[in-house]
N, C-alpha and C positions, 0 to 999 in steps of 0.2 A: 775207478779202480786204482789199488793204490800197487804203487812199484815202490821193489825193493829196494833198500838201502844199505850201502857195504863201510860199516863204521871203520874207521882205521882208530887204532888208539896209536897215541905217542905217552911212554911212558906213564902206561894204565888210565890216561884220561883221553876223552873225549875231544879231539878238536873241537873248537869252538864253533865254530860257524855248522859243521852235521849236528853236532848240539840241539843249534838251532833248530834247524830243519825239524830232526826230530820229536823236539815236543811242538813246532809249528803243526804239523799233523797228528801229535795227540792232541793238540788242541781241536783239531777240526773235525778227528774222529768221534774226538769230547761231546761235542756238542752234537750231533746227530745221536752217539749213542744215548746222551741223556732226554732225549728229546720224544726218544721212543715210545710207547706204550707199553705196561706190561701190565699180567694179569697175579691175583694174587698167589699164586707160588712164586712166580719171580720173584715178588714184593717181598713174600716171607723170607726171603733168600736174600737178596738185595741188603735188608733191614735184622737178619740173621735171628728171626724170630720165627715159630710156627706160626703157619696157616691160620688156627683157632687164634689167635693174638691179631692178627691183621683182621681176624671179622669181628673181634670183639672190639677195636680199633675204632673199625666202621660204624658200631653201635654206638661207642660210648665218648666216642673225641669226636673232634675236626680232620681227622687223615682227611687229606686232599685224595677222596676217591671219586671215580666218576662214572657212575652205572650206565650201560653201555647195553640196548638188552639187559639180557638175566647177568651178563658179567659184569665185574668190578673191575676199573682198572686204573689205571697210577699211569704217574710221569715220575720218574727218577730224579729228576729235580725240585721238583714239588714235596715229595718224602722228603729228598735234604733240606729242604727248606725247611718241613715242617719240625723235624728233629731237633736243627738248631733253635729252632723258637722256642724250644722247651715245652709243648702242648704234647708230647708226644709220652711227656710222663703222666701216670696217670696216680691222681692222690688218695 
């Protein structure tokens, strides 16, 4: 569980050091959240595209999906992954 944190600013910045802290723990929130499983509305969401685009995705690319049962699901990192590879355009 995470506890809160009481930022002080000095002169509209950040002390350094809660700075730290702070993205110390997006970082660690980071990676669980990416880590997650999601199903395709997330994905269309996530990737800011409709649903019918994430299964024509799954028909017609490499989307890193992974059938699960009847569902499809993603890892959020895997999408960015695949994104910046450039596969994600379709010609």
């Amino acid at each position: 569980m995470l506890k809160s944190v009481t930022v002080h600013r000095i002169s509209g910045e950040l002390q350094p050091e809660l700075l730290q802290v702070l993205i110390n723990r997006r970082i660690n929130m980071g990676d669980h959240y990416m880590e997650d499983w999601i199903g395709i509305e997330a994905a269309s969401k996530y990737l800011d595209v409709t649903k019918d685009t994430v299964r024509n995705w799954i028909k017609k690319t490499d989307i890193p999906a992974h059938k699960i049962g009847k569902l499809w699901k993603f890892k959020r990192i895997e999408l960015d992954a695949w994104v910046k590879s450039g596969h994600s355009a379709i010609d």
